[in-house]
ROFINU-132269 format. One line per field, with one value per residue: residue in one letter; x, y, z of N, C-alpha, C in turn. Coordinates in pm, 1 decimal. Example, Ala and Ser with C-alpha at 12.3 -4.5 7.8 and 13.67 -1.06 7.14 Angstrom:
// residues 2
res: [A; S] $
n_xx: [1319.0; 1285.0] $
n_yy: [-569.0; -225.0] $
n_zz: [780.0; 708.0] $
ca_xx: [1230.0; 1367.0] $
ca_yy: [-450.0; -106.0] $
ca_zz: [780.0; 714.0] $
c_xx: [1320.0; 1290.0] $
c_yy: [-330.0; 3.0] $
c_zz: [780.0; 787.0] $
//
This chain:
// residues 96
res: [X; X; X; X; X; X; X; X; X; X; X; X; X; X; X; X; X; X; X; X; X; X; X; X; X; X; X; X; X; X; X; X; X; X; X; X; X; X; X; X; X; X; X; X; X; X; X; X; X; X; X; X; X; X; X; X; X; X; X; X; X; X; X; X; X; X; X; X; X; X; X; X; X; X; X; X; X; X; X; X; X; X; X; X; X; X; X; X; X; X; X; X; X; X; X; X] $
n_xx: [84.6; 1.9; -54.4; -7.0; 74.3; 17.3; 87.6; -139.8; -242.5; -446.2; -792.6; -778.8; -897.4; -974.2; -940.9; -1074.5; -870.6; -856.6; -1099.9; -1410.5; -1642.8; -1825.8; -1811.7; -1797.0; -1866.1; -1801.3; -1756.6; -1492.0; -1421.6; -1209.8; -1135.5; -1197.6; -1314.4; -1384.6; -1298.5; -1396.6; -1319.9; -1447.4; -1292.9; -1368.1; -1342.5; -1214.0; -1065.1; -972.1; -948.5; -864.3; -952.8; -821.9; -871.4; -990.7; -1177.0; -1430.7; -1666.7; -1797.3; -1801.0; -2063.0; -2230.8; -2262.9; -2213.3; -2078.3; -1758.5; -1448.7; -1114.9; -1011.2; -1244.6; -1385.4; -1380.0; -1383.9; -1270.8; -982.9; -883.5; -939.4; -753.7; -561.2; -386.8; -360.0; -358.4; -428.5; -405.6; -472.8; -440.5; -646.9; -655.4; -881.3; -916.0; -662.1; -406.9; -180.4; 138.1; 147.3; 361.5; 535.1; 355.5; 300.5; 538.7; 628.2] $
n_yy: [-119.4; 234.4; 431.2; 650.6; 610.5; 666.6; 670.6; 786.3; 939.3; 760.0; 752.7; 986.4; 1279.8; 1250.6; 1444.0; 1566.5; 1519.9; 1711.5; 1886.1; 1778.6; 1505.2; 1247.4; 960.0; 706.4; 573.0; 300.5; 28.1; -206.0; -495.2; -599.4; -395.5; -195.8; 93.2; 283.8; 585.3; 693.3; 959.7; 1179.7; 1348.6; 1503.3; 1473.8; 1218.9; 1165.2; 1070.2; 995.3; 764.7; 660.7; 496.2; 300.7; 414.2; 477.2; 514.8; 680.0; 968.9; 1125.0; 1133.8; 987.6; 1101.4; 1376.3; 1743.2; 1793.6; 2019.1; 2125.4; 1961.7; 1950.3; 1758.4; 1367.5; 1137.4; 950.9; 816.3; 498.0; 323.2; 124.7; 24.6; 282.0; 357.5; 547.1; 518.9; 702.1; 707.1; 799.6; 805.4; 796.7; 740.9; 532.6; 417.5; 347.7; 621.0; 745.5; 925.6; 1030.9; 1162.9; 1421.6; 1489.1; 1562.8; 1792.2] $
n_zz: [0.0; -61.8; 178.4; 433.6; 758.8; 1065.5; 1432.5; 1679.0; 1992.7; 2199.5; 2134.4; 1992.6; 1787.8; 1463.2; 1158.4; 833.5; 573.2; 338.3; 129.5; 132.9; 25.2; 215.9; 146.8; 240.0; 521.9; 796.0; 873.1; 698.7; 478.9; 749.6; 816.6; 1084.6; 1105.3; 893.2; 654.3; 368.2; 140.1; -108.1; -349.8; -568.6; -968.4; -996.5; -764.8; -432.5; -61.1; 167.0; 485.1; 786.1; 1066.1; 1256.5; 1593.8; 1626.7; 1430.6; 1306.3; 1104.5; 871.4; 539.4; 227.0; 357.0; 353.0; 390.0; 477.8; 480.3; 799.9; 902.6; 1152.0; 1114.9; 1259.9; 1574.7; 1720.2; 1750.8; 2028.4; 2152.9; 1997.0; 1826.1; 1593.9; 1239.4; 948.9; 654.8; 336.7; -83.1; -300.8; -669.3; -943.8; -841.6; -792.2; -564.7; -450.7; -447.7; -123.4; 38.0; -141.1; -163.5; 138.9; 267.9; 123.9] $
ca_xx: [0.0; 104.2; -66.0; 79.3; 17.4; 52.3; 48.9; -223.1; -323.1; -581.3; -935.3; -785.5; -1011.2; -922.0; -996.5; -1035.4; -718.2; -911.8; -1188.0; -1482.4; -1761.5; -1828.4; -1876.4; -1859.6; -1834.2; -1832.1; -1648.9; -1513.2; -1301.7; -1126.8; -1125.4; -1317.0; -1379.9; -1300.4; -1391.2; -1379.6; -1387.4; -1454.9; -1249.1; -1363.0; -1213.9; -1166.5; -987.3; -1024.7; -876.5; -927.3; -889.0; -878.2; -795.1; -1118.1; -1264.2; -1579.6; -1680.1; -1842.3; -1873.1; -2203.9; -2182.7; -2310.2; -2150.6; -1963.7; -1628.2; -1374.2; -991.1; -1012.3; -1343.1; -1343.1; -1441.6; -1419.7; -1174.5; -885.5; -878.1; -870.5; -640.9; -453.4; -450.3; -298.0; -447.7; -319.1; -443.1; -460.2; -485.7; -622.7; -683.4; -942.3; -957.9; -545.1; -306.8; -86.3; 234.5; 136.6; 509.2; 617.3; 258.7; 308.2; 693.7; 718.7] $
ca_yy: [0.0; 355.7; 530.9; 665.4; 514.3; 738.5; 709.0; 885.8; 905.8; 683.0; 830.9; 1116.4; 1336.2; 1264.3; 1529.8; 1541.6; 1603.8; 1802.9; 1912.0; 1661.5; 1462.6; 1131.0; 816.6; 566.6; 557.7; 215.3; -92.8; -271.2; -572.7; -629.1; -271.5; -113.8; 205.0; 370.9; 700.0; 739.7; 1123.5; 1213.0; 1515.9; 1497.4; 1408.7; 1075.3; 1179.7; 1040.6; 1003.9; 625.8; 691.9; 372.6; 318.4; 470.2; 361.0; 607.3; 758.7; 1104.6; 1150.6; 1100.4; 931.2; 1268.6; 1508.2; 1790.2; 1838.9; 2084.9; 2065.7; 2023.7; 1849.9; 1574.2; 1289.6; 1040.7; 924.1; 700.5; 350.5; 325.7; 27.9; 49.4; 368.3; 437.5; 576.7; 515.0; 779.3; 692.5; 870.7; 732.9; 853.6; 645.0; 364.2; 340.8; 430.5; 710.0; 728.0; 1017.8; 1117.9; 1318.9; 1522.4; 1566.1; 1641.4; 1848.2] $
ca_zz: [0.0; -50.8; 235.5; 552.4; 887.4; 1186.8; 1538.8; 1769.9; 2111.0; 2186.8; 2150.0; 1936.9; 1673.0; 1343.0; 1066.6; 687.2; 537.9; 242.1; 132.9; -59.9; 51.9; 277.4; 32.3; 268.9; 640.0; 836.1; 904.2; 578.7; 485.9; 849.2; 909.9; 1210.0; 1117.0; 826.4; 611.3; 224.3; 140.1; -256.0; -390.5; -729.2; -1052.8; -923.0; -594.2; -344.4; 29.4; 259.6; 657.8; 847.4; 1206.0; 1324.0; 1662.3; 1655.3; 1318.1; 1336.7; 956.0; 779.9; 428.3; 183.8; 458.4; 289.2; 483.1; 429.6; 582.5; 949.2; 962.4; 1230.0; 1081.6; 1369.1; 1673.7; 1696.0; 1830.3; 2230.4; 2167.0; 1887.1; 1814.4; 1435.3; 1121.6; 790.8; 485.7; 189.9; -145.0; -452.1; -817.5; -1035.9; -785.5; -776.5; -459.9; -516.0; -310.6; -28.6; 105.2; -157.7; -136.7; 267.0; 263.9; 58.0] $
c_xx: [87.7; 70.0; 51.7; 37.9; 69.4; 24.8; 34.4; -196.5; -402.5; -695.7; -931.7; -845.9; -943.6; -982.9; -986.1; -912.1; -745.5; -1054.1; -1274.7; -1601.2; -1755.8; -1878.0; -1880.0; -1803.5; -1872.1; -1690.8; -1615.3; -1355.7; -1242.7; -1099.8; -1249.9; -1410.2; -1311.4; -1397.6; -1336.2; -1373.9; -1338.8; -1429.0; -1293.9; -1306.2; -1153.2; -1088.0; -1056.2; -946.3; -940.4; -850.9; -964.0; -811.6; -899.0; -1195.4; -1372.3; -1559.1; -1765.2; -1920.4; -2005.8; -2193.0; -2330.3; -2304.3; -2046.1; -1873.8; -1520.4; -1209.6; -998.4; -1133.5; -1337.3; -1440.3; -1454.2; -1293.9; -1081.3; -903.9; -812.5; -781.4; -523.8; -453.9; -355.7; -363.2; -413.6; -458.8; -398.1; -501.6; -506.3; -646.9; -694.5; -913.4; -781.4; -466.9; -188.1; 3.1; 188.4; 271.3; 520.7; 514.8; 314.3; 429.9; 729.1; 757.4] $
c_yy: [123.7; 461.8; 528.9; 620.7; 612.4; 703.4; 802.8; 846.5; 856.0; 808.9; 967.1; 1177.6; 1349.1; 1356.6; 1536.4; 1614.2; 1689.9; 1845.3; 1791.0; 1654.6; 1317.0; 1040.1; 719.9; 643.7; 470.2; 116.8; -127.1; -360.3; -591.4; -515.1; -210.8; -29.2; 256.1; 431.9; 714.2; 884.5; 1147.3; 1343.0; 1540.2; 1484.9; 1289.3; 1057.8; 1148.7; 992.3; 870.8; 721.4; 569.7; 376.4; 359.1; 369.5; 434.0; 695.5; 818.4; 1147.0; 1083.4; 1062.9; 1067.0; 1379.4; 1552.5; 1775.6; 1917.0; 2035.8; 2071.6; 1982.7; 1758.9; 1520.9; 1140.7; 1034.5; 816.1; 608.9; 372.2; 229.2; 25.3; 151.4; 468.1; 444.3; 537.5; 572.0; 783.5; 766.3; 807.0; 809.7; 750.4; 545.4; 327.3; 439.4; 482.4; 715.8; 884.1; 1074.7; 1193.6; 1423.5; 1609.6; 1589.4; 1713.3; 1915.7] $
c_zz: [0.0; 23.3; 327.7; 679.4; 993.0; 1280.8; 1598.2; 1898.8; 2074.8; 2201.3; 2067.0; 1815.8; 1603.1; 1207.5; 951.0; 673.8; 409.1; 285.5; 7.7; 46.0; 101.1; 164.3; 59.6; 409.3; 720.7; 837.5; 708.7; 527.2; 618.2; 909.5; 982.0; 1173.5; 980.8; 670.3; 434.1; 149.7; -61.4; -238.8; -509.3; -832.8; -1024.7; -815.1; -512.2; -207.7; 146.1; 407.1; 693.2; 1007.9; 1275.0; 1418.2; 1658.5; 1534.7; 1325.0; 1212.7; 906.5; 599.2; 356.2; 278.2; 389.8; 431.8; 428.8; 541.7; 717.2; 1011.0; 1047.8; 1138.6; 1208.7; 1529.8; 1651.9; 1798.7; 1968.1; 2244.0; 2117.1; 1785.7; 1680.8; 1319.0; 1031.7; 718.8; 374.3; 40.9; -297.8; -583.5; -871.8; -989.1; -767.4; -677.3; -504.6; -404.6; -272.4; 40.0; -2.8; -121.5; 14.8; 292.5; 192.3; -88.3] $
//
């Protein structure tokens, strides 16, 4: 995969990292919690790691939105960024 994986505090409010629209929000595949956000033009941004999701699926959000909380256990995110359904490497974007 070519997102990024961060560690949080547990329980901590996670926020869109743009601006778009909720397209999925729920469990899926083995993951808990996790938020889909449509930028348009086939952009699009995965957040997984989510123990309590906040977002509403057709909720605009802009940067800075919470979209949910981080896992009281294991408590790391990984964001992902795709274009037309394929993962784009995310370090050079956030470094830089």
């Amino acid at each position: 995969a070519k997102g990024l994986t961060l560690a949080t505090a547990r329980r901590a409010q996670v926020v869109s990292p743009a601006q778009g629209r909720i397209a999925y929000a729920g469990p899926f595949r083995g993951y808990a919690g996790i938020v889909i956000i449509d930028h348009d033009n086939g952009w699009a941004t995965l957040v997984t790691g989510l123990g309590v999701l906040t977002a509403k699926v057709g909720q605009a959000v802009i940067q800075g939105s919470p979209i949910g909380t981080a896992d009281g256990r294991d408590p790391r995110i990984t964001v992902e960024l795709r274009h037309n359904g394929q993962p784009i490497d995310i370090l050079p974007i956030v470094s830089g």
